[in-house]
N, C-alpha and C positions, 0 to 999 in steps of 0.2 A: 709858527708851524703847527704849534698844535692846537689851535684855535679852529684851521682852517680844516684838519682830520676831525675834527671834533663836528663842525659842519658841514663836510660832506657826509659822516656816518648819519647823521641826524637824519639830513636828506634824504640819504639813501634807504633810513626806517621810514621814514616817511612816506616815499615812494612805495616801498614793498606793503606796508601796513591798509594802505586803500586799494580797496578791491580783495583786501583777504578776508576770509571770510572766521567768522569770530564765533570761537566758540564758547555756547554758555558754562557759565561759571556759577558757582550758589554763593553767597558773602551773607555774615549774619550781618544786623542792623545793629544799631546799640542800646536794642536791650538784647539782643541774642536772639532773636527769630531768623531761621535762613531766608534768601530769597535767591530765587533763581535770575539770574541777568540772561539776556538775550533780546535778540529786535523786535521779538512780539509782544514784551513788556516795555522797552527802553527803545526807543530812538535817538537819544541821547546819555552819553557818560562825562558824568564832571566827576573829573579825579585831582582831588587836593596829596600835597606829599608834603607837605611843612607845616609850620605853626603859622608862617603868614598866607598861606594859599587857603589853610583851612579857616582863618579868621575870616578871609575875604568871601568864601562861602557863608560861614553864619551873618556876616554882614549884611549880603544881597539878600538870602532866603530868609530870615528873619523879619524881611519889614513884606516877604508876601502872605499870603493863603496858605493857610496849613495843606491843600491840597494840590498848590502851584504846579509842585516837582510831577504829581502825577496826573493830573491836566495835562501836562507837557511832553509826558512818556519820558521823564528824564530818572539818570539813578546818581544819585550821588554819592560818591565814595569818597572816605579817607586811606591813604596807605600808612596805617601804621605800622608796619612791619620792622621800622627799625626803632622804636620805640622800646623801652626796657618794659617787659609784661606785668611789672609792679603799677608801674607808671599808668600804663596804659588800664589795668585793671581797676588802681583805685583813684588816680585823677582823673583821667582824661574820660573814659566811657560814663562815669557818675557826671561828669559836665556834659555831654551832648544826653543824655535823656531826659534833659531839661530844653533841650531845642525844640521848638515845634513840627519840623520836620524832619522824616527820617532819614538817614545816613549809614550808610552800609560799611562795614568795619574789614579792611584787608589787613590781616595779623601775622601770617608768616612768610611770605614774599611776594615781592610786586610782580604784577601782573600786568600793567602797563607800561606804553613809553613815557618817561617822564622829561622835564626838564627843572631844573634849580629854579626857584624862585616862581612857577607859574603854572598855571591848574592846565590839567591836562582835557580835552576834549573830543571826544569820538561820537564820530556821527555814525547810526548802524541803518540799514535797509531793515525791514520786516525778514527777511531770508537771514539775517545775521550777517552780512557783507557790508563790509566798513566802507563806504565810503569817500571821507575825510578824519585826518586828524589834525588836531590843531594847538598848538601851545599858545594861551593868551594869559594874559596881566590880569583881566579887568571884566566881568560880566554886565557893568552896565551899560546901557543899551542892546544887550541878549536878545531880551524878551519883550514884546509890547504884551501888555495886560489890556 
């Protein structure tokens, strides 16, 4: 029973989420520069929420172009938020400024829809109206280069 409450809610975020229209937000990267998100920079949001969705991110972006993400209008976000701010201050952010790609750092509450186990995906118009959103496992095949 609660499997099936569980996805009908989903659905019904789901549903409501495309066509809303989204409003921008600023997120530092990780060295701490803000950036403004919205559809006239981003056409694209990959949101990691774990340690295995954010792996799966450094895995793909790592073997492209340091300039991929932004060729493609995409923003890439981690939701740290539930991360302990020790943790997050002196492991985790000193390991991604070694990434070649930037990554935008959410630290005190999530701001997207998420799901366990899988990177979150929003497609935006130029006007900031979502679209699509989409829960997937797996980014290869995404992108042709």
């Amino acid at each position: 029973m609660m499997k099936i409450l569980i996805v009908i809610i989903s659905l019904w975020l789901r549903a409501e989420a495309e066509g809303f229209v989204f409003h921008p937000v600023t997120l530092p990267d990780q060295f701490g520069k803000e950036h403004r998100i919205d559809g006239s920079n981003c056409s694209l949001l990959l949101i990691a929420n774990s340690k295995k969705t954010s792996e799966k991110f450094k895995e793909f972006f790592i073997k492209r172009k340091k300039d991929f993400s932004r060729r493609h209008h995409i923003c890439l976000i981690f939701d740290l938020h539930t991360v302990p701010g020790l943790v997050r201050r002196w492991i985790l952010l000193p390991k991604m400024r070694d990434y070649p790609f930037e990554v935008l750092v959410i630290k005190e509450s999530s701001l997207f829809p998420m799901k366990e186990g899988k990177i979150t995906a929003i497609v935006l118009k130029h006007d900031n109206t979502v679209t699509s959103v989409h829960f997937i496992e797996d980014m290869q095949g995404m992108f042709d280069e």
